[in-house]
DSSP file (Angstrom, degrees, kcal/mol; ACC not computed):
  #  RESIDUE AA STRUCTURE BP1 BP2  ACC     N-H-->O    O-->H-N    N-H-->O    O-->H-N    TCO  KAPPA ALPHA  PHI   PSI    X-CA   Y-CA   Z-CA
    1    1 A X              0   0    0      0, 0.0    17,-0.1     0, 0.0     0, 0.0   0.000 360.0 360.0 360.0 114.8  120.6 -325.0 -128.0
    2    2 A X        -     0   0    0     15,-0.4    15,-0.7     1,-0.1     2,-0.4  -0.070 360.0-144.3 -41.6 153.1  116.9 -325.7 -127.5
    3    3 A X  E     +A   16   0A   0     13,-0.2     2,-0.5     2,-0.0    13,-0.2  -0.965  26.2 177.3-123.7 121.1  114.1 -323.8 -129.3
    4    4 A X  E     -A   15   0A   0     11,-3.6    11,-2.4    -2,-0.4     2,-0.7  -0.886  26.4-137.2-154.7 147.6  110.9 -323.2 -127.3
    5    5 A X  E     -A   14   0A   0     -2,-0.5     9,-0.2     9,-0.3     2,-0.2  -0.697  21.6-172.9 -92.7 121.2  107.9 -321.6 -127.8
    6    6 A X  E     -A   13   0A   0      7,-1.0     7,-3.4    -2,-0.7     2,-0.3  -0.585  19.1-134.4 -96.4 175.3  106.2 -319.2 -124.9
    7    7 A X  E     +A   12   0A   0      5,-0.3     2,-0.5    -2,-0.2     5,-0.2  -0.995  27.6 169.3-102.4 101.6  103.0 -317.7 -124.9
    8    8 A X  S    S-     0   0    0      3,-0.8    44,-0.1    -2,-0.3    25,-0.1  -0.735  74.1 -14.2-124.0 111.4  102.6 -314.0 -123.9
    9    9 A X  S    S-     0   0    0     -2,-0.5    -1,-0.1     1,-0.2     3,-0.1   0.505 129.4 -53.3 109.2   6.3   99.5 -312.0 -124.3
   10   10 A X  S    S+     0   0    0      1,-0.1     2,-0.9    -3,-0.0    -1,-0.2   0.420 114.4 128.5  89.1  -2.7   98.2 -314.7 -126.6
   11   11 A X        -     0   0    0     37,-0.0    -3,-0.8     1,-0.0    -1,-0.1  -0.682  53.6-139.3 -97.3  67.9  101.3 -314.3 -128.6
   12   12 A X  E     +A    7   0A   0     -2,-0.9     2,-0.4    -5,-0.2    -5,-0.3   0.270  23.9 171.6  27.0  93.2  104.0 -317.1 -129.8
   13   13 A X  E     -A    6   0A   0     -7,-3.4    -7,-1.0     2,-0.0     2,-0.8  -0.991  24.6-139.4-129.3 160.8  107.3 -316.2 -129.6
   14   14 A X  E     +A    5   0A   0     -2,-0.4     2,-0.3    -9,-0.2    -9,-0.3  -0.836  29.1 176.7-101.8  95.4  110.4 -318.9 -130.3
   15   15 A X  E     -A    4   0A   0    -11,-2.4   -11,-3.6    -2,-0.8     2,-0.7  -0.662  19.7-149.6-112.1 139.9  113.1 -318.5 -127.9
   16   16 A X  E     +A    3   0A   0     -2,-0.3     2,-0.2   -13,-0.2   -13,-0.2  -0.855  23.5 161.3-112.2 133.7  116.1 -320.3 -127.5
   17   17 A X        -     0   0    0    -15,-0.7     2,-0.5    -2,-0.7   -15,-0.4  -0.695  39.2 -52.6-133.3 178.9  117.7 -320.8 -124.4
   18   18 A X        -     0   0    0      3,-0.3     3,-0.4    -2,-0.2    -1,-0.0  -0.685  61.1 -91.6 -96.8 149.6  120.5 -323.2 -122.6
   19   19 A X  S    S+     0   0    0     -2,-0.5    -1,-0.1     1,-0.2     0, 0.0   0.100 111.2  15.6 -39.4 116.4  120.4 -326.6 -122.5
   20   20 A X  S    S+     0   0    0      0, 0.0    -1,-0.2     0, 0.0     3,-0.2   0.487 107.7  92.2 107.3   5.9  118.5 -328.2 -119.1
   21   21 A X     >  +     0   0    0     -3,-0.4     4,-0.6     1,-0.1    -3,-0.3   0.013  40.8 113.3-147.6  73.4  117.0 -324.5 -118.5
   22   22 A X  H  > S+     0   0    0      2,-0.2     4,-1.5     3,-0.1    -1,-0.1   0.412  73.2  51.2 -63.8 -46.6  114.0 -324.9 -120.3
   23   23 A X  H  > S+     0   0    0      2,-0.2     4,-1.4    -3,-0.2     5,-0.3   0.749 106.9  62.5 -96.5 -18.6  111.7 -324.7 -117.1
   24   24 A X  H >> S+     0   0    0     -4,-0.2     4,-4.0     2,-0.1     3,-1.1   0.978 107.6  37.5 -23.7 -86.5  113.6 -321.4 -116.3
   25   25 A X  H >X S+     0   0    0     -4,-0.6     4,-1.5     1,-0.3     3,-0.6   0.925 111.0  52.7 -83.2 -59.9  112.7 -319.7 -118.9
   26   26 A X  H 3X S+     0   0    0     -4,-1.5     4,-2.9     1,-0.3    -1,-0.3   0.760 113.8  55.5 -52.1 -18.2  108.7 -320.9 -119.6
   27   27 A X  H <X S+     0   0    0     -4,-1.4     4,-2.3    -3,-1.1    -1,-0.3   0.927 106.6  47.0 -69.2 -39.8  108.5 -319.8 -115.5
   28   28 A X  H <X S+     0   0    0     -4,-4.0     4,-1.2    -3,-0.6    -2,-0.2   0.855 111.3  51.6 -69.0 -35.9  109.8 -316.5 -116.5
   29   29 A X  H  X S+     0   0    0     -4,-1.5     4,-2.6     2,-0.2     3,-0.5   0.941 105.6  59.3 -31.7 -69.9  107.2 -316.4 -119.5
   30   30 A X  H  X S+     0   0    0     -4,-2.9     4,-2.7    -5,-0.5     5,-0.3   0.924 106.8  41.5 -59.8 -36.6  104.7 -317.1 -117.2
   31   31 A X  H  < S+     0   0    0     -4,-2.3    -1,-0.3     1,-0.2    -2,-0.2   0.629 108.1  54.4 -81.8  -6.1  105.1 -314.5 -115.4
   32   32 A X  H  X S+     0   0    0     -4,-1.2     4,-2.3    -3,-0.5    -1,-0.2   0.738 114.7  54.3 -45.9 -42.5  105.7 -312.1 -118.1
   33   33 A X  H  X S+     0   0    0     -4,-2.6     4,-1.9     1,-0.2     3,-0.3   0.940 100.0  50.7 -10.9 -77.8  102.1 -313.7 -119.2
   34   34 A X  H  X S+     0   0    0     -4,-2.7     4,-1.5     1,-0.3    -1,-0.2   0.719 114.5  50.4 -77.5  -1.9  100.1 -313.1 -116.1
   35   35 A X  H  4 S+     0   0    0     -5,-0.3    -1,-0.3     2,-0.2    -2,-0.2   0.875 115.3  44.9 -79.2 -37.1  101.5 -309.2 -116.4
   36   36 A X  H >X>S+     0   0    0     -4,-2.3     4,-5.5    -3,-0.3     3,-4.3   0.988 108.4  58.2 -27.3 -96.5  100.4 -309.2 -119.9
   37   37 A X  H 3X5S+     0   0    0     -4,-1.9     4,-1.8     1,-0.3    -2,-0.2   0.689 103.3  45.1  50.4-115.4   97.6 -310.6 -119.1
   38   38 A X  H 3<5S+     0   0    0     -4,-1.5    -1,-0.3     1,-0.2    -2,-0.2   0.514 107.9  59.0 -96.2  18.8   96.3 -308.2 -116.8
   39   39 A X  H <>>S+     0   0    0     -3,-4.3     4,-0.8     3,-0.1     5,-0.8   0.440 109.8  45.5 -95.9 -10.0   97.2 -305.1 -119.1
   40   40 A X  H  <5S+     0   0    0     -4,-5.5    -3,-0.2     2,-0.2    -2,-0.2   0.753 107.7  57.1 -97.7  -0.5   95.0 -306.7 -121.8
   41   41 A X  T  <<S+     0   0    0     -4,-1.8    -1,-0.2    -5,-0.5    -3,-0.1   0.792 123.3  26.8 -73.9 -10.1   92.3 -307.3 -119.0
   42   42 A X  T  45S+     0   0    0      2,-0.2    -2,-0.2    -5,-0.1    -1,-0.1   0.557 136.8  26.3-123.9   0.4   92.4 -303.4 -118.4
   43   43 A X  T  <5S-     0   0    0     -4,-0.8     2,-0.4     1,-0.3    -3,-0.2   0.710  89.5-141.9-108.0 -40.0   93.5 -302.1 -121.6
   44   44 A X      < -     0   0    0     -5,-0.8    -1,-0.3     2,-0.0     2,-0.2  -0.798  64.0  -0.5 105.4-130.5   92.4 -304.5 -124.3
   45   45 A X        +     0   0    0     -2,-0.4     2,-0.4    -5,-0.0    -5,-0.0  -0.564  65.2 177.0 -98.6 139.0   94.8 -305.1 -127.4
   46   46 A X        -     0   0    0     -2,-0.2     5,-0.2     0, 0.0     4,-0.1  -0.940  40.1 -83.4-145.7 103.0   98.0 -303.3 -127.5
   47   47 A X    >>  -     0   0    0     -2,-0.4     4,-2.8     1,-0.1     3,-1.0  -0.261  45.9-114.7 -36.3 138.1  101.0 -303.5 -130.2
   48   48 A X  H 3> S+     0   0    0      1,-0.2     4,-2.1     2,-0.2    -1,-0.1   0.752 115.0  53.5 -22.5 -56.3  103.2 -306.3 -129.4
   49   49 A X  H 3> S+     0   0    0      2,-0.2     4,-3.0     1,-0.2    -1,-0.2   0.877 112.7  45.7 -73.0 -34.1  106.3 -304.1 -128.5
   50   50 A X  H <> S+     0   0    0     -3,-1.0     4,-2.5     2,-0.2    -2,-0.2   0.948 112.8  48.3 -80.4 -39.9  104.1 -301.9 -125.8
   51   51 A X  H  X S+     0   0    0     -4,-2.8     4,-2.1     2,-0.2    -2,-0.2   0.983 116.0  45.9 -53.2 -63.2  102.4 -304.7 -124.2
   52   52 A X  H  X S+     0   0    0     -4,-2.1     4,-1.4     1,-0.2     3,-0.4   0.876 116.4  42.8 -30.1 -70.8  105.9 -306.3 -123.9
   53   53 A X  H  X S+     0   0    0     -4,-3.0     4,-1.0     2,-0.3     3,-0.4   0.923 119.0  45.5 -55.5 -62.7  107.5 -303.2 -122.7
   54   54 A X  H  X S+     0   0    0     -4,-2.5     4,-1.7     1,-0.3    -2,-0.2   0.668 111.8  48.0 -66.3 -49.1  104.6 -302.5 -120.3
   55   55 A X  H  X S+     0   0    0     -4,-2.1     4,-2.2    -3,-0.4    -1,-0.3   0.895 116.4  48.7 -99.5 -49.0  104.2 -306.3 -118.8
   56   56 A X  H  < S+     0   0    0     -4,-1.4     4,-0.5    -3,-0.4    -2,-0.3   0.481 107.9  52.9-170.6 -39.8  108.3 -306.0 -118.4
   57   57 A X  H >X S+     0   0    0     -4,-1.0     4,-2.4    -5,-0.2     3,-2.1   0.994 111.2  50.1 -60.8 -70.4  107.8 -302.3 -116.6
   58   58 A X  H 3X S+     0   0    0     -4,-1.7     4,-3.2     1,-0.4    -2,-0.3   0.791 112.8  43.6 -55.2 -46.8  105.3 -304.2 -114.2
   59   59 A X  H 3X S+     0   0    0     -4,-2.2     4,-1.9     2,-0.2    -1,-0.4   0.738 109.5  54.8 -82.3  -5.7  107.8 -307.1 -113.5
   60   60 A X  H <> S+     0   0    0     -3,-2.1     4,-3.3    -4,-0.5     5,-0.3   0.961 113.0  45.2 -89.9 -70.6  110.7 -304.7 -113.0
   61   61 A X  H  X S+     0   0    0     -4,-2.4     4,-4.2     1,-0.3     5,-0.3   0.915 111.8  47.4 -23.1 -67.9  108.4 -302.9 -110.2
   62   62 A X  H  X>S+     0   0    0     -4,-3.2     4,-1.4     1,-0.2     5,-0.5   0.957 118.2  48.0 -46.0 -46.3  107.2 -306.1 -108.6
   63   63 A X  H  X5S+     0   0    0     -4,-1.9     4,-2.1    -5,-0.2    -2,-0.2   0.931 109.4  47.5 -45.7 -42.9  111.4 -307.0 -108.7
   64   64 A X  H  X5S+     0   0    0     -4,-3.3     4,-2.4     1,-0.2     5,-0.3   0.963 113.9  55.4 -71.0 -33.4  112.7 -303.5 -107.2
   65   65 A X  H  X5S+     0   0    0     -4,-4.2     4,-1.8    -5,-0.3    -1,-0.2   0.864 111.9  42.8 -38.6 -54.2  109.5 -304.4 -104.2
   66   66 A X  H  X5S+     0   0    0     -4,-1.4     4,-0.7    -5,-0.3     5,-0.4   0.592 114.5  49.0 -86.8 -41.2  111.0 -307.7 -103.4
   67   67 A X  H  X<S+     0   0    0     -4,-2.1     4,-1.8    -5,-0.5     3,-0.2   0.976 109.8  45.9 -93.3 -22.1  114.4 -306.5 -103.3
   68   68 A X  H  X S+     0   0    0     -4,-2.4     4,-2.8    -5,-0.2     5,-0.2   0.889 118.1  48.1 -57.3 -51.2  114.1 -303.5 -101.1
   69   69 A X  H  X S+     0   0    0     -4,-1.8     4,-2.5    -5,-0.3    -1,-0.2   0.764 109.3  54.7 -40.1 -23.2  111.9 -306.0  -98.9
   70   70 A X  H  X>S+     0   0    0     -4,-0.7     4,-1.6    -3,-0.2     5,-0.6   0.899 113.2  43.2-106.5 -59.7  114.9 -308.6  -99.3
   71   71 A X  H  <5S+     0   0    0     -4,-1.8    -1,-0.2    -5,-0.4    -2,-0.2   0.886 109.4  49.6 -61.3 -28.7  117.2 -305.9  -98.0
   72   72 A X  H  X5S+     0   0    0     -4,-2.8     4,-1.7     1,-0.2    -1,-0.2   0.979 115.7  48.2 -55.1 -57.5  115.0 -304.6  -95.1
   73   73 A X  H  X5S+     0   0    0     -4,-2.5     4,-1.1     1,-0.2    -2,-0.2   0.668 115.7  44.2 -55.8 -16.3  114.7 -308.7  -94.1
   74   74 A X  H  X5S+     0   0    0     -4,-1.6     4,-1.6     2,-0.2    -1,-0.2   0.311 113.4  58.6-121.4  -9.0  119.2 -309.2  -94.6
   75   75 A X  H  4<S+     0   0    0     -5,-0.6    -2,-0.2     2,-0.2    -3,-0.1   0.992 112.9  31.0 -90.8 -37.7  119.3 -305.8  -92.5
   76   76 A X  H >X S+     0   0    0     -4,-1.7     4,-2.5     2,-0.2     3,-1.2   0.904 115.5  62.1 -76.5 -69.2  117.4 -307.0  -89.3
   77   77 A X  H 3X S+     0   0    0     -4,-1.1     4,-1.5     1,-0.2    -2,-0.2   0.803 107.7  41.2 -26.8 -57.3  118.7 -310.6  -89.8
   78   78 A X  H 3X S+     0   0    0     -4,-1.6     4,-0.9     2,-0.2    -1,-0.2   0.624 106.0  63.1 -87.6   6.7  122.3 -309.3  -89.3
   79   79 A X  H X> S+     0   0    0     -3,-1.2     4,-2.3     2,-0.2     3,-1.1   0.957 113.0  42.3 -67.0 -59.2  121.1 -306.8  -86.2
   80   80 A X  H 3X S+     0   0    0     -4,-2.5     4,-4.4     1,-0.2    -2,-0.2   0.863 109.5  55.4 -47.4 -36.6  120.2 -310.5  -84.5
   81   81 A X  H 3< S+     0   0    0     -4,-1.5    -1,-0.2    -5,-0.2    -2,-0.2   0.790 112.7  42.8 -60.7 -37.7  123.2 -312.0  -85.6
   82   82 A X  H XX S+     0   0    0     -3,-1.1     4,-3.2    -4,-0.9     3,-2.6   0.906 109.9  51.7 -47.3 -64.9  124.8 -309.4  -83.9
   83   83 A X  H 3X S+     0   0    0     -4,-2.3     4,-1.9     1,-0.4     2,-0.3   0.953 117.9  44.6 -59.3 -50.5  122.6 -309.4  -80.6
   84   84 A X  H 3< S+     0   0    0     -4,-4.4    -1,-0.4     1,-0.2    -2,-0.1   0.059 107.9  52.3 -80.6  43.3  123.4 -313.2  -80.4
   85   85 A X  H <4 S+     0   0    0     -3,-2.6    -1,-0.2    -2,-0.3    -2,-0.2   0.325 113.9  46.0-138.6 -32.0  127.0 -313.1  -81.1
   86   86 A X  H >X S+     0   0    0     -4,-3.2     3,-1.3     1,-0.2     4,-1.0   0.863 113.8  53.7 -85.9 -26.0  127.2 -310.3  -78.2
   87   87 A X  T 3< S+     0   0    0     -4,-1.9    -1,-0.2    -5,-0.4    -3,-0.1   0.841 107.0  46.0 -61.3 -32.8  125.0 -312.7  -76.0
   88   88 A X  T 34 S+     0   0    0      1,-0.2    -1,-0.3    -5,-0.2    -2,-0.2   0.197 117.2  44.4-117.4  33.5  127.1 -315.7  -76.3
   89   89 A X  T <4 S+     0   0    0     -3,-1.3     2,-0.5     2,-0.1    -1,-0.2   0.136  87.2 107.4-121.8  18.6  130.6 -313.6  -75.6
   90   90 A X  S  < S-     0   0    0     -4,-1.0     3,-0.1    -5,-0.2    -4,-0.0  -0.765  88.2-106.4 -72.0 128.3  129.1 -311.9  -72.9
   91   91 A X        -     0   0    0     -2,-0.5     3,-0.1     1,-0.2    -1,-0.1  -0.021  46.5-105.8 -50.6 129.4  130.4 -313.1  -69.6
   92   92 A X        -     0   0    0      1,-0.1    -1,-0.2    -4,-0.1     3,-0.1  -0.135  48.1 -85.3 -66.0 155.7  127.5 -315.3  -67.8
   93   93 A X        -     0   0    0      1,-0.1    -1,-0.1    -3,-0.1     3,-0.1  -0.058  37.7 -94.9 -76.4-176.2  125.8 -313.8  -65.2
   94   94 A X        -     0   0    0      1,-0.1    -1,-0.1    -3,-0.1     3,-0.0  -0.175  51.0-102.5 -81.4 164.2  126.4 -313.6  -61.8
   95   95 A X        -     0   0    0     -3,-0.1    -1,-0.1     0, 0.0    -3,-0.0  -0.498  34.1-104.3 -85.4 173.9  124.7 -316.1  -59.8
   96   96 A X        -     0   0    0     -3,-0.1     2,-0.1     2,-0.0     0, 0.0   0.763  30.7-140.6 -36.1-120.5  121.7 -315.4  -58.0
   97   97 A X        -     0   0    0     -3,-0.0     2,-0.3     0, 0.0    -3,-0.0   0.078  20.8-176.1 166.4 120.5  122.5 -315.0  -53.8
   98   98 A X        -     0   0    0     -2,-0.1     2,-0.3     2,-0.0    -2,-0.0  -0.889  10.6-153.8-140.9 107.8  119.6 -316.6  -52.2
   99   99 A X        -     0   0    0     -2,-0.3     2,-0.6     1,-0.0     0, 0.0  -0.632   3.3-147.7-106.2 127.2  120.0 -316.2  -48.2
  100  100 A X        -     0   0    0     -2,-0.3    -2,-0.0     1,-0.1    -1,-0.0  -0.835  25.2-113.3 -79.8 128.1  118.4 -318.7  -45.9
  101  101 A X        -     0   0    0     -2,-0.6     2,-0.5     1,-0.0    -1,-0.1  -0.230  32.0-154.9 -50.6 141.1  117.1 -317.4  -42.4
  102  102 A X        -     0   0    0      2,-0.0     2,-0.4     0, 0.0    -1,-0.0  -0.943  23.2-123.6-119.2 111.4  119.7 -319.4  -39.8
  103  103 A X        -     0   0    0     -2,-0.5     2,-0.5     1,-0.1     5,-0.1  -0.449  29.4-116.9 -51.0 124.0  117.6 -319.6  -36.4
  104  104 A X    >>  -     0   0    0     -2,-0.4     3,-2.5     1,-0.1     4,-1.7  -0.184  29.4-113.4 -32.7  91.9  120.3 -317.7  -33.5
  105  105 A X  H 3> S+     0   0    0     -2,-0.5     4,-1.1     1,-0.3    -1,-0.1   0.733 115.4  60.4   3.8 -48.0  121.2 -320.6  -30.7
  106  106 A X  H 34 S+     0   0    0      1,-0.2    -1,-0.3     2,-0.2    -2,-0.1   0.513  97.2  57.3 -93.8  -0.8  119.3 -318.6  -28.0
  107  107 A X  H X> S+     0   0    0     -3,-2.5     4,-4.7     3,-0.2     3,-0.8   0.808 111.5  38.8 -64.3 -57.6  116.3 -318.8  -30.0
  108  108 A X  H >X S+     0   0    0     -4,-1.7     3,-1.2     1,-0.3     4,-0.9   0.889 114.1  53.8 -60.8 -82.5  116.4 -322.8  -30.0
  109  109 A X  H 3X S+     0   0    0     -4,-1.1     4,-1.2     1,-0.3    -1,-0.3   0.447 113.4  48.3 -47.7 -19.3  117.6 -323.0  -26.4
  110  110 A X  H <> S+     0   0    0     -3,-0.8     4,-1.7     2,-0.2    -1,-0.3   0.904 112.8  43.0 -73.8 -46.0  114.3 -320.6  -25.6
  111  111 A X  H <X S+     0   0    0     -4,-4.7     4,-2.1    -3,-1.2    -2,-0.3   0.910 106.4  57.3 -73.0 -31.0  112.0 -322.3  -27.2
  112  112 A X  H  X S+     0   0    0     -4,-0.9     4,-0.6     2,-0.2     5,-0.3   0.949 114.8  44.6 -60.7 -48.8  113.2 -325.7  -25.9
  113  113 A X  H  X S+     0   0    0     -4,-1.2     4,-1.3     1,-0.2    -2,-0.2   0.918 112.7  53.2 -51.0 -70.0  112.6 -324.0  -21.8
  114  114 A X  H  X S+     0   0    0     -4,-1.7     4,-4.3     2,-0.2    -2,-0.2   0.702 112.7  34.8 -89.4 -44.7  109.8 -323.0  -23.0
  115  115 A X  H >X S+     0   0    0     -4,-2.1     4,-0.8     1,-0.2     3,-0.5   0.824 116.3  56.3 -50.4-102.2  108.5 -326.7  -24.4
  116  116 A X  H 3X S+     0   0    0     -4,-0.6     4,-1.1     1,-0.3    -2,-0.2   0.424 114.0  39.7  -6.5 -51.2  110.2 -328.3  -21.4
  117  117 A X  H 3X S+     0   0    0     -4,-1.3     4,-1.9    -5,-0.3    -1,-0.3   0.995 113.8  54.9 -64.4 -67.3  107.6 -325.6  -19.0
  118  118 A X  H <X S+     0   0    0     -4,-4.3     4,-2.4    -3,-0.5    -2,-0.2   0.820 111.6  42.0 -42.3 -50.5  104.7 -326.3  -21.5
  119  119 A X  H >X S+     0   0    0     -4,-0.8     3,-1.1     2,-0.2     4,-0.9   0.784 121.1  47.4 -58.4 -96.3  105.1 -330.6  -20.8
  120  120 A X  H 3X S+     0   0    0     -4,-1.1     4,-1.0     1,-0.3     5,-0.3   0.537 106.1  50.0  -8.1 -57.4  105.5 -329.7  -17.2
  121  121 A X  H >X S+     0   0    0     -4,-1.9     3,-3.1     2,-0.2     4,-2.8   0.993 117.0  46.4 -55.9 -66.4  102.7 -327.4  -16.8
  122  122 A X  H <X S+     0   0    0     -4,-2.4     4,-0.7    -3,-1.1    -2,-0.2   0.731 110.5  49.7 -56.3 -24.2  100.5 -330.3  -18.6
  123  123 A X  H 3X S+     0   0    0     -4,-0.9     4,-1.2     2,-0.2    -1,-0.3   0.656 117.9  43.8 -91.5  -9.8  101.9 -333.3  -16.4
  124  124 A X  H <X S+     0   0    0     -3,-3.1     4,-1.1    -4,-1.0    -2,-0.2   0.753 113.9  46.5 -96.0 -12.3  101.0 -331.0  -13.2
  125  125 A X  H  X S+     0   0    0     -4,-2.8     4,-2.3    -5,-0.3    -1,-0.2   0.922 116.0  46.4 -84.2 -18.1   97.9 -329.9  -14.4
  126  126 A X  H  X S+     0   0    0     -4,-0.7     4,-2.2    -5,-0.4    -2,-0.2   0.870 111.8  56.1 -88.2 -39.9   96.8 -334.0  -15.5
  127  127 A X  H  < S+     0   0    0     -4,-1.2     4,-0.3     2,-0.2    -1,-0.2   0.910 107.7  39.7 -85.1 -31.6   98.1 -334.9  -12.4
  128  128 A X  H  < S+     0   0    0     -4,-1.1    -2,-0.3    -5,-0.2    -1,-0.2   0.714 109.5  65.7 -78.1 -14.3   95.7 -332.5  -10.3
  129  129 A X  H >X S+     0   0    0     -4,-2.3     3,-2.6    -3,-0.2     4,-0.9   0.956 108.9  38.6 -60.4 -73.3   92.8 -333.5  -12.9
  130  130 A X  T 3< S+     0   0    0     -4,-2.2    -2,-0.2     1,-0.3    -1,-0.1   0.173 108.8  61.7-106.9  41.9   92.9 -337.1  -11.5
  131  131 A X  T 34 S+     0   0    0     -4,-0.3    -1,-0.3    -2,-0.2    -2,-0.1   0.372 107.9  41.4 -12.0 -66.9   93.3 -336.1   -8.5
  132  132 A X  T <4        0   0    0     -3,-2.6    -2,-0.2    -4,-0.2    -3,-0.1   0.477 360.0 360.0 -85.3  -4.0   90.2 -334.4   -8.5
  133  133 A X     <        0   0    0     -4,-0.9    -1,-0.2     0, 0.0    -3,-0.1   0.703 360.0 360.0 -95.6 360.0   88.5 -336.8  -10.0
């Protein structure tokens, strides 16, 4: 079992941990450290055991923060998981209906007399223009 020396506070300690989690445990140091740390930047020097206790208080806090957060984020996560799971067995919708106007038959058949007069009026009136002319 490895032997390894943290730092916290300024402080030594020898710890042994298991083999091949080495960088484990000097992360977890540091961050007992920087809690340390900033109770001797606002407090000054402190017995070992209170600093310890204190910087340990401080990480418990930040933990219980991040896991209430952790749970809010897993709570929301399985409301979507939900919302798409009901999305993709809901039956698709229906299609659109999109109605084209159909001109009526007596509609064409007007307007075609009515072209047929218009050409007629223009070939009688062109023919009485050079006529006159």
């Amino acid at each position: 079992m490895p032997e390894v020396t943290i730092m916290i506070g300024g402080r030594g300690f020898e710890v042994s941990c298991q083999e091949g989690e080495e960088s484990y445990l000097h992360s977890a140091a540091k961050m007992l450290d920087d809690e340390a740390q900033v109770l001797s930047d606002q407090i000054g020097r402190m017995p070992e055991a209170r600093m310890l206790l204190m910087a340990g208080l401080m990480l418990a806090d930040k933990t219980a923060a991040v896991e209430d957060r952790i749970k809010e984020v897993e709570a929301k996560l399985a409301e979507r998981e939900q919302e798409l799971e009901a999305l993709k067995s809901a039956p698709p919708p229906e299609p659109e209906r999109i109605e084209i106007p159909v001109v009526p038959p007596q509609v064409e058949e007007t307007l075609m007399d009515i072209a047929a007069r218009t050409e007629a009026l223009a070939l009688d009136i062109e023919a009485k223009a050079s006529g006159a002319a």
